[in-house]
C-alpha positions as CSV (number, residue, x, y, z in Angstrom):
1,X,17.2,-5.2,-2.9
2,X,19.3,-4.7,0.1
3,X,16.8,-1.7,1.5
4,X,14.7,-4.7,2.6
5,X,16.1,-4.8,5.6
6,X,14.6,-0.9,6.4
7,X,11.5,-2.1,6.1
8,X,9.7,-3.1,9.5
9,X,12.1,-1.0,11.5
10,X,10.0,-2.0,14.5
11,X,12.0,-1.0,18.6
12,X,13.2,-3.9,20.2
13,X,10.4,-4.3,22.2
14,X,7.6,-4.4,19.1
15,X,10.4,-6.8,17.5
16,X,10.0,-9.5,20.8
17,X,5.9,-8.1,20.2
18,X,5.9,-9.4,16.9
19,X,7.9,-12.3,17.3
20,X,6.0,-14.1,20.3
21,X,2.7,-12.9,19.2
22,X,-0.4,-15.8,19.6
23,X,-3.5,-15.7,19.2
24,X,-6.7,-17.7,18.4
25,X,-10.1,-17.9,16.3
26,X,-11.5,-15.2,19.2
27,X,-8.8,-12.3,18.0
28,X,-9.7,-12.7,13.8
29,X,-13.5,-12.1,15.4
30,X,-12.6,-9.3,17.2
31,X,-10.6,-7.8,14.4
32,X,-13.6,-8.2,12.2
33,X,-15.9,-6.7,14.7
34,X,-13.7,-3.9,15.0
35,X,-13.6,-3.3,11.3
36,X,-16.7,-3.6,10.7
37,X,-17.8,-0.9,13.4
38,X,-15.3,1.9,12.4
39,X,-15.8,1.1,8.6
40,X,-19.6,1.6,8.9
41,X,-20.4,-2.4,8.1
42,X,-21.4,-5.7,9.7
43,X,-19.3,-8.4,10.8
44,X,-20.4,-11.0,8.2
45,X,-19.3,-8.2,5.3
46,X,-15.6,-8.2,6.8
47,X,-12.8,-10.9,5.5
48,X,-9.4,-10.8,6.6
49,X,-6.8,-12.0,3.8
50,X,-2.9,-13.1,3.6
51,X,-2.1,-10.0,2.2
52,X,-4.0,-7.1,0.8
53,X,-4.1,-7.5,-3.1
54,X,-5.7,-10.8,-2.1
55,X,-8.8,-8.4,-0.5
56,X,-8.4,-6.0,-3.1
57,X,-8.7,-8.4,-6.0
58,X,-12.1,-10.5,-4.1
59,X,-13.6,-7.0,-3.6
60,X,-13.5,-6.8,-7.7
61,X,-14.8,-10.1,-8.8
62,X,-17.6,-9.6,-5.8
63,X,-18.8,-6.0,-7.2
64,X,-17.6,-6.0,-10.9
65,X,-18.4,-8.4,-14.3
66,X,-15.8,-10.1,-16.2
67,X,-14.2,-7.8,-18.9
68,X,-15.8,-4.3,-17.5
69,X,-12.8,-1.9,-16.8
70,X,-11.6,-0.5,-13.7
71,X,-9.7,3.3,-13.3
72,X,-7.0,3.0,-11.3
73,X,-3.9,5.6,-10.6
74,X,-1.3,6.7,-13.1
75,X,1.2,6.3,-10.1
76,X,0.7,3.2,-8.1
77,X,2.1,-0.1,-7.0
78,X,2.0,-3.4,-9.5
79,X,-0.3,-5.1,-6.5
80,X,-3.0,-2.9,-7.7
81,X,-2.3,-4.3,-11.5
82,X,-2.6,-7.6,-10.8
83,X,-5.6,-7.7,-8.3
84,X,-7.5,-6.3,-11.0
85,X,-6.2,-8.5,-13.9
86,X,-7.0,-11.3,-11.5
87,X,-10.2,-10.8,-11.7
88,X,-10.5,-10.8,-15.3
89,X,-11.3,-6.8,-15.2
90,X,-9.4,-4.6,-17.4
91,X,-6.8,-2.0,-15.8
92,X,-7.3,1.7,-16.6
93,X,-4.9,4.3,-16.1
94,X,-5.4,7.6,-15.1
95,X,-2.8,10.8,-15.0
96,X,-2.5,12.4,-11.7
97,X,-2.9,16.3,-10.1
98,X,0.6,16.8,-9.2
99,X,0.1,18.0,-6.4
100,X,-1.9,15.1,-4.5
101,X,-0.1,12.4,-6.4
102,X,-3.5,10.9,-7.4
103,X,-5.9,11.4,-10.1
104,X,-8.9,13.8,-9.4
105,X,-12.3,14.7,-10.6
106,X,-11.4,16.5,-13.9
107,X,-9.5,13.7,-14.8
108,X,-12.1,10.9,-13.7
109,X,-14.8,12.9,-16.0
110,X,-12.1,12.2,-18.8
111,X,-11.9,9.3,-18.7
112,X,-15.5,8.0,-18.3
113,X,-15.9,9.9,-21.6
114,X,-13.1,7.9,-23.2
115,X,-13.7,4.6,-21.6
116,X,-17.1,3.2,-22.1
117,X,-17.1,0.0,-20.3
118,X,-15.4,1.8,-17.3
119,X,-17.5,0.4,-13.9
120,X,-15.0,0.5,-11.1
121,X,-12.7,3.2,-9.5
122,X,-10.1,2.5,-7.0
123,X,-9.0,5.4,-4.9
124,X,-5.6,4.8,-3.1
125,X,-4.8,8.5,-1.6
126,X,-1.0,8.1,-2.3
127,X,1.3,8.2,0.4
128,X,-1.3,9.5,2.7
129,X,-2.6,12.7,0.9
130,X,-6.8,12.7,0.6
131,X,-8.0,13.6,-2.2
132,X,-11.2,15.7,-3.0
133,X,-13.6,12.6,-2.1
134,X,-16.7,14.9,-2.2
135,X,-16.0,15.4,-5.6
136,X,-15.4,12.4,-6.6
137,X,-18.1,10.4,-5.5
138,X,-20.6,12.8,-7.0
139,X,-18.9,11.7,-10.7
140,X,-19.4,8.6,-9.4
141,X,-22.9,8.4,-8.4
142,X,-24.1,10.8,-11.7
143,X,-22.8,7.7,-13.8
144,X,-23.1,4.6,-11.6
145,X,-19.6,3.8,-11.1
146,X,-18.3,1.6,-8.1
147,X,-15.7,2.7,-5.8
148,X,-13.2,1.2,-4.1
149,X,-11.2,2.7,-1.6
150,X,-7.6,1.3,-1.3
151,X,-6.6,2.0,2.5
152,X,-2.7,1.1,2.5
153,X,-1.5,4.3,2.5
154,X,-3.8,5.9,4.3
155,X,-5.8,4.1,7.4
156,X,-6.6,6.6,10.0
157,X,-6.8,9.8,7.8
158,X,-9.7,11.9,6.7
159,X,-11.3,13.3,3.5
160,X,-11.0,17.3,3.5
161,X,-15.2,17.2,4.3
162,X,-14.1,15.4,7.8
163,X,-15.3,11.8,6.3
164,X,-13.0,9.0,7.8
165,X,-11.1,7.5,4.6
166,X,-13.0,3.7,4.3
167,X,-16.5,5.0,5.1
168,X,-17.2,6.1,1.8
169,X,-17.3,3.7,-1.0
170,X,-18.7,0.3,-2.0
171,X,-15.8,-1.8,-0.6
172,X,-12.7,-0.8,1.7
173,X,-9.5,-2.8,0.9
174,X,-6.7,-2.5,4.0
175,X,-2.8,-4.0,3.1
176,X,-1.0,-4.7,6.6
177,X,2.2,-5.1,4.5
178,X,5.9,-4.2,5.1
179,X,5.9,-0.1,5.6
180,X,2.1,0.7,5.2
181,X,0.0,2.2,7.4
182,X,-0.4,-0.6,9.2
183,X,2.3,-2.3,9.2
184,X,2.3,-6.4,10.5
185,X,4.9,-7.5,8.0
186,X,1.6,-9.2,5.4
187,X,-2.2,-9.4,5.4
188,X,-5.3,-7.8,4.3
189,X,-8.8,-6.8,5.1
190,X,-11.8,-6.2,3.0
191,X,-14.7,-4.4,4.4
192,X,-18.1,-4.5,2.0
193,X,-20.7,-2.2,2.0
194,X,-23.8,-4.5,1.1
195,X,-22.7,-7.7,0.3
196,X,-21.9,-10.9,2.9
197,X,-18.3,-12.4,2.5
198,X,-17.3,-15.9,2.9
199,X,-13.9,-16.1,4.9
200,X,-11.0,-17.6,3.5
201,X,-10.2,-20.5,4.7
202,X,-7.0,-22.0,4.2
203,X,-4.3,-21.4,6.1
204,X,-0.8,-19.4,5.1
205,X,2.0,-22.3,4.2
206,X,4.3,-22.7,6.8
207,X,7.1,-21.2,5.3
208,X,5.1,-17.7,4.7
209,X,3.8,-18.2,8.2
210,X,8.0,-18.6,9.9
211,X,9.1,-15.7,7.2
212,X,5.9,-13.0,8.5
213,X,7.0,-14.0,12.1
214,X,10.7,-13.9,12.3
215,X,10.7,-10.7,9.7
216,X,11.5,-7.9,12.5
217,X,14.6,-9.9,13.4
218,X,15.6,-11.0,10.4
219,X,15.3,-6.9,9.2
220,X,17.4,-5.5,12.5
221,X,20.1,-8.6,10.8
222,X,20.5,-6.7,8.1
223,X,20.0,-3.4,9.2
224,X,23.2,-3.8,11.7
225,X,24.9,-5.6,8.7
226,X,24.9,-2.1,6.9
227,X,27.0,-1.1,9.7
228,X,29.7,-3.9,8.8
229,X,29.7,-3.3,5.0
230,X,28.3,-6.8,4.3
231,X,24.2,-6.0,4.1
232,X,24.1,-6.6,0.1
233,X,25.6,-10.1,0.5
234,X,23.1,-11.0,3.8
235,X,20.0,-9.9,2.2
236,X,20.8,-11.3,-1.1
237,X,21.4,-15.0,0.9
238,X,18.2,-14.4,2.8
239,X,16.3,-13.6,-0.5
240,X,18.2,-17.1,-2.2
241,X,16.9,-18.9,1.1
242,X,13.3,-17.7,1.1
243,X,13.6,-16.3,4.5
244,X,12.8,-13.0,3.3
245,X,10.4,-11.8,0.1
246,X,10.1,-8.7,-1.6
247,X,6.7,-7.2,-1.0
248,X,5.5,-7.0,-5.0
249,X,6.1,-10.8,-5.1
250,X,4.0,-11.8,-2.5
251,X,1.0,-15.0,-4.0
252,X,-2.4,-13.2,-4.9
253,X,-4.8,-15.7,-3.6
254,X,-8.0,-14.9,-1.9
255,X,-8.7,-18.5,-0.5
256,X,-5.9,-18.2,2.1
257,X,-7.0,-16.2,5.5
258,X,-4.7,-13.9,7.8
259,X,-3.4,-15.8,10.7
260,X,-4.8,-15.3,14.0
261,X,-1.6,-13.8,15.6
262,X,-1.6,-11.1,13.0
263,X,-5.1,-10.4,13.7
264,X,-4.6,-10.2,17.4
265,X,-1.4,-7.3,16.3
266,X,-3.6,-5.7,13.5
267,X,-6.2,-5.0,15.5
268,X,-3.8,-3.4,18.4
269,X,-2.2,-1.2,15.5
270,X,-5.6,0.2,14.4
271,X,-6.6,0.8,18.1
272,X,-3.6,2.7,18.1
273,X,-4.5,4.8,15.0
274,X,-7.6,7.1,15.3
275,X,-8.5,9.1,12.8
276,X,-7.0,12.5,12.9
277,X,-6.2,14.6,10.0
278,X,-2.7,13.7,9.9
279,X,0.4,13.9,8.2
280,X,1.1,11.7,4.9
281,X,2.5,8.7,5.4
282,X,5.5,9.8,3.1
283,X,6.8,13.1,3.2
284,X,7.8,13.6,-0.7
285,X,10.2,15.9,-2.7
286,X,11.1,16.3,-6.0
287,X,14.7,16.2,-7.1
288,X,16.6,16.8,-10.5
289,X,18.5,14.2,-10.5
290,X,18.0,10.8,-8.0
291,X,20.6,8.7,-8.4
292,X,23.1,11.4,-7.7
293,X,20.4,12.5,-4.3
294,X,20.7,8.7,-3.4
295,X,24.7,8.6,-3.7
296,X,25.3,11.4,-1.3
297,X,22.2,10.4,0.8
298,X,24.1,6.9,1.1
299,X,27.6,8.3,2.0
300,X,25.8,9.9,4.7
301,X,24.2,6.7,6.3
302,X,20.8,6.8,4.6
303,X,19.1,4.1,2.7
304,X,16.2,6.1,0.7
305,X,16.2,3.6,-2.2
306,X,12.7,2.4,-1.3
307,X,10.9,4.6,-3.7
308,X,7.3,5.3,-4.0
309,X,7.5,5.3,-7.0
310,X,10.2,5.1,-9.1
311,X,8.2,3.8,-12.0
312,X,4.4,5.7,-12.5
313,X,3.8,1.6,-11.8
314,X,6.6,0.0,-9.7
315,X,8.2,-2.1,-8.7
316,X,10.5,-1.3,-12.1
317,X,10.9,-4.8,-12.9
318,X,7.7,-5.3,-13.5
319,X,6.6,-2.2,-15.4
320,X,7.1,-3.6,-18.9
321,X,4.3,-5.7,-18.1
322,X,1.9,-3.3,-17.4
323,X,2.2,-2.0,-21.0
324,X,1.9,1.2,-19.4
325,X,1.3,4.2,-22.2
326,X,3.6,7.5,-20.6
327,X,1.9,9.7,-23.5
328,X,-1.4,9.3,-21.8
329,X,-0.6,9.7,-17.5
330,X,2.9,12.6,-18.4
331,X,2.5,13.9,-15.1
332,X,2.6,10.1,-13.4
333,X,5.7,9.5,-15.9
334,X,7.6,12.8,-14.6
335,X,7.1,12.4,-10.9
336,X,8.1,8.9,-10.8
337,X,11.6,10.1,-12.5
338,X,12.2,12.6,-9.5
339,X,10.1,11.8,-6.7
340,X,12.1,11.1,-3.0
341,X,9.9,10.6,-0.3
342,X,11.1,10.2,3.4
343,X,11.0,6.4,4.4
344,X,8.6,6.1,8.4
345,X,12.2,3.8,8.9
346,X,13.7,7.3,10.3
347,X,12.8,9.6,13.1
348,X,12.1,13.6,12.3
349,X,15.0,14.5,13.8
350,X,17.4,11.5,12.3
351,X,15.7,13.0,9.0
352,X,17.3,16.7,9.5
353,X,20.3,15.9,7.7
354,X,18.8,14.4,4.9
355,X,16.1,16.8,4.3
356,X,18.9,19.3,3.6
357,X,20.4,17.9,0.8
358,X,17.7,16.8,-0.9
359,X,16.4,20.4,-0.8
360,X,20.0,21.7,-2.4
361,X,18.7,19.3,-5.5
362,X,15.1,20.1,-5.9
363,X,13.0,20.0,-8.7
364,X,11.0,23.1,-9.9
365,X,7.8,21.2,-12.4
């Protein structure tokens, strides 16, 4: 748990940004407007959430029955899980191409044929890496099936036909959480195609509200605690306190809105962030054996432990819930034993080092 304090690794001056941000009613309008334009929708279709499950999970019970089931990635985050069991849909799991980390057309026709009631498909484009959207959403229109595109990974990237990740499907979902592509500590944005969205309305609790703004302080605490030898007692007594929250535990509840503030930094961030064919948004290897990688990593002043993913659904302690079935996703269950990918905590050239000696331990599949 200690890693938490990597997360947010903003510079001093984004952490004084961050901390004495304001903003009014004005800045969630303008952030709306904004989506809205680059996403190819209207205003009135754009919602901005605490956190991004929260818009994942409306964007489901808005386009989706009860009970019809929804084809998400073999290799994923438990967020994903639990928007769609929250609104009473039924999680499907598909195996992924190992080489874009994400489930692609072959596999999609699969499971249509073995999943009758299947209606919606979420595409995440792990870590960054498009996949074959073209593809895809010819499947997809051949047997009326609803996409959603899941933007955390990968705001300000492009399909390989040039087509701006978020223009494509029925819904957009955007996570503004700790060390996504946008990162403003929590929120979420959903963007519909055809369909008007009432805005939450309620605000975050105050306590969620203190712990989102004091986060990039509370994380360059613990970072330079690290340096003392005394990192895995602070975090742990932030943790106890409630100053700080792991990101898989953060409240799924679509009611409560993304505070102004946040909306005046998200907006600055996606300003920022054109859309360029870029890199991923985690550089990945494959290693033989992890926790030995992670050991010498550590002794060398690297904290990689963040893993995307070291369960095909993580975080691990809440994979036995998933009930997730290995036989069926083998290539989700191998690369989650041996992925590393390189944390955006660490510069290119702070990375050198590191990159070295994960490359003495790599994994041939």
């Amino acid at each position: 748990m200690w890693f938490l304090g990597q997360a947010a690794n903003y510079k001093p001056i984004d952490v004084l940004k961050h901390t004495f941000a304001v903003g009014g009613v004005n800045d969630s309008k303008d952030l709306r407007r904004y989506l809205a334009v680059r996403y190819q929708s209207t205003a009135d279709k754009v919602a901005l959430f605490h956190n991004g499950r929260s818009a994942l999970a409306h964007a489901l019970k808005l386009l989706a029955s009860p009970h019809s089931e929804v084809l998400i990635n073999g290799f994923t985050c438990y967020a994903v899980v639990e928007a769609v069991r929250s609104a009473n849909l039924i999680p499907v799991f598909a195996d992924i191409n190992r080489e874009t980390l994400h489930f692609d057309a072959a596999e999609l026709e699969q499971a249509i044929k073995q999943h009758p009631k299947l209606k919606v498909i979420i595409i995440q484009n792990s870590l960054g890496i498009t996949v074959d959207m073209a593809k895809i959403e010819k499947i997809a229109k051949k047997h009326e099936l609803i996409i959603i595109e899941d933007l955390a990974h990968c705001t300000g990237t492009k399909y390989p036909d040039g087509r701006e990740v978020g223009t494509v499907g029925d819904a957009a979902a955007l996570s503004f959480g700790k060390g996504k592509s946008i990162d403003i500590i929590s929120g979420g944005a959903l963007i519909m195609r055809d369909i008007t969205v009432v805005q939450p309305g309620e605000r975050p609790p105050f306590s969620d509200s203190l712990r989102d703004r004091w986060y990039p302080v509370l994380g360059a605490v613990m970072r330079g605690a690290r340096h003392l030898k005394v990192h895995k007692i602070i975090t742990g007594g932030f943790l106890k306190l409630g100053f700080i929250e792991r990101s898989a535990d953060a409240v799924l509840d679509p009611k409560v809105r993304l505070t102004h503030w946040q909306a005046r930094l998200a907006l600055n961030k996606l300003k920022a962030r054109p859309a360029l064919k870029r890199a991923p948004l985690r550089e990945h290897y494959l290693v033989k054996d992890r926790e030995k990688v992670l050991s010498e990593l550590e002794e060398k002043g690297y904290i990689f432990q963040e893993i995307w993913y070291e369960t095909p659904v993580s975080p691990a302690r809440y994979y036995k819930k998933v009930h997730f079935d290995e036989a069926e996703c083998p290539n989700s269950t191998e690369i989650s034993a041996h992925i590393v990918n390189l944390p955006d905590y660490y510069s290119k050239d702070e990375l050198k080092d590191a990159v070295k000696i994960i490359k003495e331990h790599q994994y041939e599949n």
